[in-house]
N, C-alpha and C positions, 0 to 999 in steps of 0.2 A: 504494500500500500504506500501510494505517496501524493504530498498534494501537489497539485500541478499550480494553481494560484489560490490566492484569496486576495477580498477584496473590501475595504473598509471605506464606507461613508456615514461622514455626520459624527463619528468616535474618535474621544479622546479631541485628538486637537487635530486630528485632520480628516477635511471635508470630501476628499474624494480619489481614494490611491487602490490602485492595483496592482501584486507582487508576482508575479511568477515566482518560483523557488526552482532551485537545481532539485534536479538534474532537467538541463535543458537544451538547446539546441548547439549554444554557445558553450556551455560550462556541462561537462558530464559527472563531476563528480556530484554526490550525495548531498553536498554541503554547502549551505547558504546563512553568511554571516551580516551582522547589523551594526553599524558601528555610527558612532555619533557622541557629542557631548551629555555631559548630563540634563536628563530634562527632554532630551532631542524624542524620545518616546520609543526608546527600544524595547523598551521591558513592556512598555503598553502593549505592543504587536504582538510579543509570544502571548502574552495574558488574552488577546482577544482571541487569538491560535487555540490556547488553551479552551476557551469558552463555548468556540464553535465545534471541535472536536470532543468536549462532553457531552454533546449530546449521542452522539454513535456510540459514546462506552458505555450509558445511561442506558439506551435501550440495545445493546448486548445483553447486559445484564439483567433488564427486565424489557418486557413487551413495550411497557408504556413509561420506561422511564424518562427521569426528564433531568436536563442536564444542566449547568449554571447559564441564566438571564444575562441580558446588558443589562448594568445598572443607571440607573437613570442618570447619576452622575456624569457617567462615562460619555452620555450624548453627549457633543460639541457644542459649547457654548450658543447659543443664539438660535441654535435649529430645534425640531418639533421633535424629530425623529432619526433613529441609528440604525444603523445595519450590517450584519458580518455575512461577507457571501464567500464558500469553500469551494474550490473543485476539486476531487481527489479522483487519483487512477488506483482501481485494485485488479487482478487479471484481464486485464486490457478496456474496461468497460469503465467510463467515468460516471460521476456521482457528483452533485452538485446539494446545495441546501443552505437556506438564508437561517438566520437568527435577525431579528428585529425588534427595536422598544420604542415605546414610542410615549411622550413625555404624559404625567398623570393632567386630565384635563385638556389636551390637545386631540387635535381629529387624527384618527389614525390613518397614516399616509403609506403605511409599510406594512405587510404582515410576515410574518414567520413562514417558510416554508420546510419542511422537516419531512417529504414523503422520501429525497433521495437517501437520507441517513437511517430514516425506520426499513427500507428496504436493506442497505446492506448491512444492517446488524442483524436481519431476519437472516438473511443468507448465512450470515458466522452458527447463529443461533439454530439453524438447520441443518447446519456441515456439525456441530456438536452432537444431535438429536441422533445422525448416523450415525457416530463416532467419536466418540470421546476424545481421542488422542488428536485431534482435529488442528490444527495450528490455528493460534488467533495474532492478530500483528499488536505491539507492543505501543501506546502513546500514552508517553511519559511527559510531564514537566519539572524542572527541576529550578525554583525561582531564587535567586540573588541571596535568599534568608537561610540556604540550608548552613546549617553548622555540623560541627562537631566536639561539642566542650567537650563530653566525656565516653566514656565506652561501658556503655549500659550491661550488666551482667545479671542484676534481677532482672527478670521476668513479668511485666507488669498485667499482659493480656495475654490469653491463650491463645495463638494464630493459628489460623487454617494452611494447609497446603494445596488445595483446592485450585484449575487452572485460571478459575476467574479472578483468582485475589491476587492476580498477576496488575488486576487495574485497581485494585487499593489505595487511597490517598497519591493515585497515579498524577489527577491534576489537581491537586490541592494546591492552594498560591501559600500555604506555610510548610509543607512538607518539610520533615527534616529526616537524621536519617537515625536515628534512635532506632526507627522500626528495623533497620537493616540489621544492627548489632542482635536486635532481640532475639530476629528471626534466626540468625545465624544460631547462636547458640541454643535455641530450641532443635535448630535441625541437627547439630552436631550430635546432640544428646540423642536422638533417636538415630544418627546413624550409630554412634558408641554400642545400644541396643541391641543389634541387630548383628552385628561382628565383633573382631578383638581391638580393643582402643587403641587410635594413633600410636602412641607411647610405647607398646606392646609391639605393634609392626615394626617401628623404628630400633625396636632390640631385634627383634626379628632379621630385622634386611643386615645388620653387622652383622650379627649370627654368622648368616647365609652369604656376606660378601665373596669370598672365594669361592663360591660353589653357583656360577653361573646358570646351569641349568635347574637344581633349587631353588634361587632365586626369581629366576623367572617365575617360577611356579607359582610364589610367593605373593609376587607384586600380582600374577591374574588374578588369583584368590583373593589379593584385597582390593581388585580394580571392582571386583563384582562386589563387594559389603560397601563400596562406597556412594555415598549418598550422589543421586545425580543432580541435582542442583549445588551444590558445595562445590562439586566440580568442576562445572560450569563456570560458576564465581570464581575457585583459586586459580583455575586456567584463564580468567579474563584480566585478574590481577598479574599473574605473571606475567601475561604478554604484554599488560600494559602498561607496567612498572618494571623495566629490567632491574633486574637484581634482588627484585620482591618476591616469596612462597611461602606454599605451606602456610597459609592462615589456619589457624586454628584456635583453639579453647584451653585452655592447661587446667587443669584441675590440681593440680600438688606442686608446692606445698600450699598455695592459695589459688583460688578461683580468677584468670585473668585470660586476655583473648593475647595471643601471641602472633609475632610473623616472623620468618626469615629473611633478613638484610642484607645481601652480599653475606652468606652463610653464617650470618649474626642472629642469632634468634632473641628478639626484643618484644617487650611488652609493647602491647598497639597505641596506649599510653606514653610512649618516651618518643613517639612519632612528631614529627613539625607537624602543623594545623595544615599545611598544604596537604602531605603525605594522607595526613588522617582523614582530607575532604576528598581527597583525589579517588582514595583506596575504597569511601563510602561510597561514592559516585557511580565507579566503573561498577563495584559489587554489587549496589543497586538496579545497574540494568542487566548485571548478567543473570540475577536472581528472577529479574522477573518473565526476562525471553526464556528462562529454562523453564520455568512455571506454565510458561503458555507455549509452548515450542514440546510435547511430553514424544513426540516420535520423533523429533528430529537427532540426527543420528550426534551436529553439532550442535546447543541451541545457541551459541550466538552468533549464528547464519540465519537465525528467525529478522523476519521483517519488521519495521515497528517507522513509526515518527516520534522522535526525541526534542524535545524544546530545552537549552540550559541559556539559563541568564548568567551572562557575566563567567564564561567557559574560562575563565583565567584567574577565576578569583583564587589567594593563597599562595600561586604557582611560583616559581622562580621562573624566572625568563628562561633557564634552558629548556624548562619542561614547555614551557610556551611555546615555542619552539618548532616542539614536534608535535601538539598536542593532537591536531587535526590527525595526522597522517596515526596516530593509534587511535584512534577512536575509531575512523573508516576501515583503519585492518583488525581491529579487534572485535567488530560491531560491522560488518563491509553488505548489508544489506537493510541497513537502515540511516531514515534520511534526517539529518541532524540540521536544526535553524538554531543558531546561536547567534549569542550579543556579546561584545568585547569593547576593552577598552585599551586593548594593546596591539601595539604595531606587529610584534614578534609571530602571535598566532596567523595576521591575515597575508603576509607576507612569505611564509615559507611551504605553503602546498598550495598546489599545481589545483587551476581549475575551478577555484570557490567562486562561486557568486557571491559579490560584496555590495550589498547598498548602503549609503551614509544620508545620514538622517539627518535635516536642517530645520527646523524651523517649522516644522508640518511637512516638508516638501523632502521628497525621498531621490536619488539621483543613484546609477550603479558605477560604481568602481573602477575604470580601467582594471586590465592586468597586474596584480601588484606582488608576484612569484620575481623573487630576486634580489626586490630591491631592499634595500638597506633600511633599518629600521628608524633612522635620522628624516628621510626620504617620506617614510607613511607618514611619521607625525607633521611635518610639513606642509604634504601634497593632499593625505586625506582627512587629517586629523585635527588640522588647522592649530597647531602646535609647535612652540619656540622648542628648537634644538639644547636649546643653555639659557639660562639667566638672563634676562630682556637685558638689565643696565648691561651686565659683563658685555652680552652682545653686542651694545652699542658700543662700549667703548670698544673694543676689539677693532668693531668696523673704522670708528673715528682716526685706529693707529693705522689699521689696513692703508685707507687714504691719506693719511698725512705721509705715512711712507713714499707710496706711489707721486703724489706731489711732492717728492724732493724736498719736504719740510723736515728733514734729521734730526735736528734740536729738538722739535718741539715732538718729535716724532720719540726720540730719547725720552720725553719726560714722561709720555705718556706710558711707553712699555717699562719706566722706574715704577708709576703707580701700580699699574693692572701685574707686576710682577710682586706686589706686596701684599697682593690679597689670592693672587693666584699660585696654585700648585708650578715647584719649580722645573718641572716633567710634565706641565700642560703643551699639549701637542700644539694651540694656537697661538701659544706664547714660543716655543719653539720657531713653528715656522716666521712668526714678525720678526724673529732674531736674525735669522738665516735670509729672508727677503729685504733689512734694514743694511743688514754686511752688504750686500750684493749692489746696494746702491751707494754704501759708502766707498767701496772700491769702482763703481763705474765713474762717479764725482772724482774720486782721484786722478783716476787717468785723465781724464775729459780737463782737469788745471793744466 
């Protein structure tokens, strides 16, 4: 499933835009990102994304369910009435359907139309009724708020493993990810159940280290006790985190969730707030494609639409980086709309659709694979490379050089050398470009 556009009039703050999203004619990859100042209405778009797409999990789940309204607030200042119109493609057939409000006390100008999204939840809901093991596609939002303070170990509700509770607090605008830790550690204990505890295998596999073909034996015997959803998860962290494994639960000599570091095995607790959002994140969708994905042979080759606000938030820039290019290989059949506030992520994969948001008014991106991350903030981000004063004065020495002004050219790289680092590359080169005219002035006497 993917949508092909939507289309917002009258919301939020702007009166009349329509998106296409990748994959397109132009852009084939999966991936359409949203970039803009604060305020510019990124987070709005996924949020209205989110609105219109509850209605098709609403009645998944029930006949007549019904999914989150436009709030009235949300209409556009000054107008009567709002509107969100979707078109998604699922096995080659598209599907269309409005969401409409229209202000308390006004004529209503707009109505809701909802037969294309009751139709293909009937169709998921009839592929179930055959078959159980039925795939259902994944859409998830994940909004700017999620945290991670702590690593929950009590148990506070009983969860289902059920494929529908794949859409759980799917678009909820506070989701966090408490529920992921719960879950985990519920399902651990009932894999622990069912075969011999991690802890036991791991003496097991030294045991057995020299004995190859025991070994093998070994690891088949516990590929089959092992939970296939955990699986799914520790296999989405590993590939998405090099040098991360083996997530697990420790029970002795205290109750704590552990992971392997670069063959460090650390309490999930002594992780940076990055690691710990990042490692909720990915485990979150590979929990839920393996939930709703029960025949496929991988589940995170299940199909879904993914919304995250703010895809960089916590990250170090190197992880920035890459961040696109493992999500699409770790997750490579599902279509992700994200929002950013960094150059690093839109800049280094091949293919994304990028629109930047102004002012209500939405504009796409040139090509931006290559270029330097000095360059985004610049060109698309409308953003000073360094320190506005530093920069002018910088520029004031630049010219004073170039005009043959030395002296005064000299006072100025004494100043800007007093506050500036003595290994700044711009101060370097005013040095190197000031010599080169105090020896052409020479010769030239």
């Amino acid at each position: 499933m993917e949508i092909l556009q939507f289309k917002l009039t009258n919301v939020g703050r702007f009166s009349n835009i329509e998106l296409p999203l990748a994959p397109t004619d132009e852009k084939k990859s999966k991936v359409t990102v949203l970039v803009g100042n604060n305020g510019a209405g990124k987070t709005f778009l996924l949020k209205s994304l989110a609105t219109s797409l509850s209605w098709f999990v609403a009645r998944v789940r029930s006949e007549k369910g019904n999914g989150s309204p436009i709030q009235e607030d949300d209409i556009k200042n000054g107008q009567n009435a709002a509107a969100i119109k979707i078109s998604l493609k699922h096995n080659a057939y598209l599907h269309r359907w409005i969401i409409a409000k229209t202000r308390t006390g006004r004529k209503n100008e707009q109505s809701s139309q909802l037969n294309d999204a009751t139709k293909l939840a009937e169709h998921f809901r009839s592929e179930l009724s055959k078959d159980e093991q039925t795939s259902l596609p994944l859409i998830v939002f994940y909004p700017v708020e999620r945290v991670v303070l702590d690593i929950p170990l009590k148990i506070r509700d009983k969860h289902s493993f059920q494929q529908l509770d794949g859409y759980d607090n799917a678009l909820n605008q506070g989701v966090d990810f408490r529920r992921f830790f719960e879950w985990f550690r519920e399902r651990e204990d009932a894999e622990n159940e069912t075969g011999i505890p991690i802890e036991a295998v791991e003496k097991l596999y030294k045991s057995f280290i020299n004995d190859p073909k025991a070994l093998l034996g070994l690891q088949e015997m516990h590929a089959l006790m092992r939970d296939r959803q955990l699986s799914a998860v520790r296999a989405a962290i590993s590939a998405f985190m090099p040098g991360f494994s083996n997530l697990r639960v420790r029970r002795k000599p205290r109750l704590y969730m552990s992971v392997d570091k670069h063959g460090e095995s650390l309490n999930v607790g002594q992780l940076s707030q990055g690691e710990k959002s990042l490692m909720a994140l990915v485990g979150d969708i590979a929990r839920r494609l393996a939930m709703m994905n029960p025949s496929l042979e991988n589940p995170l080759h299940g199909d879904g639409i993914i919304l995250i606000d703010e895809v960089d938030l916590h990250l170090h820039p190197k992880w920035q980086r890459t961040l696109i290019a493992r999500l699409t290989s770790t997750f490579p059949n599902c279509q992700f709309i994200l929002t950013t506030h960094s150059p690093l992520v839109i800049s280094d994969s091949k293919d994304v659709l990028c629109y930047l948001l102004d002012d209500g008014e939405i504009s796409v991106v040139d090509d931006l694979y290559g270029l330097d991350a000095n360059s985004v903030l610049l060109q698309v981000m409308d953003t000073d490379i360094r320190n506005v004063d530093v920069d002018m004065r910088l520029r004031a020495l630049l010219n004073t050089i170039q005009d043959g002004e030395l002296d005064k050219a000299k006072d100025l790289l004494a100043e800007l050398s007093k506050d500036l680092p003595e290994n700044n590359i711009e101060l370097i080169k005013a040095r190197l470009l000031l010599r080169k005219q105090e020896l052409r002035h020479a010769q030239d006497r």
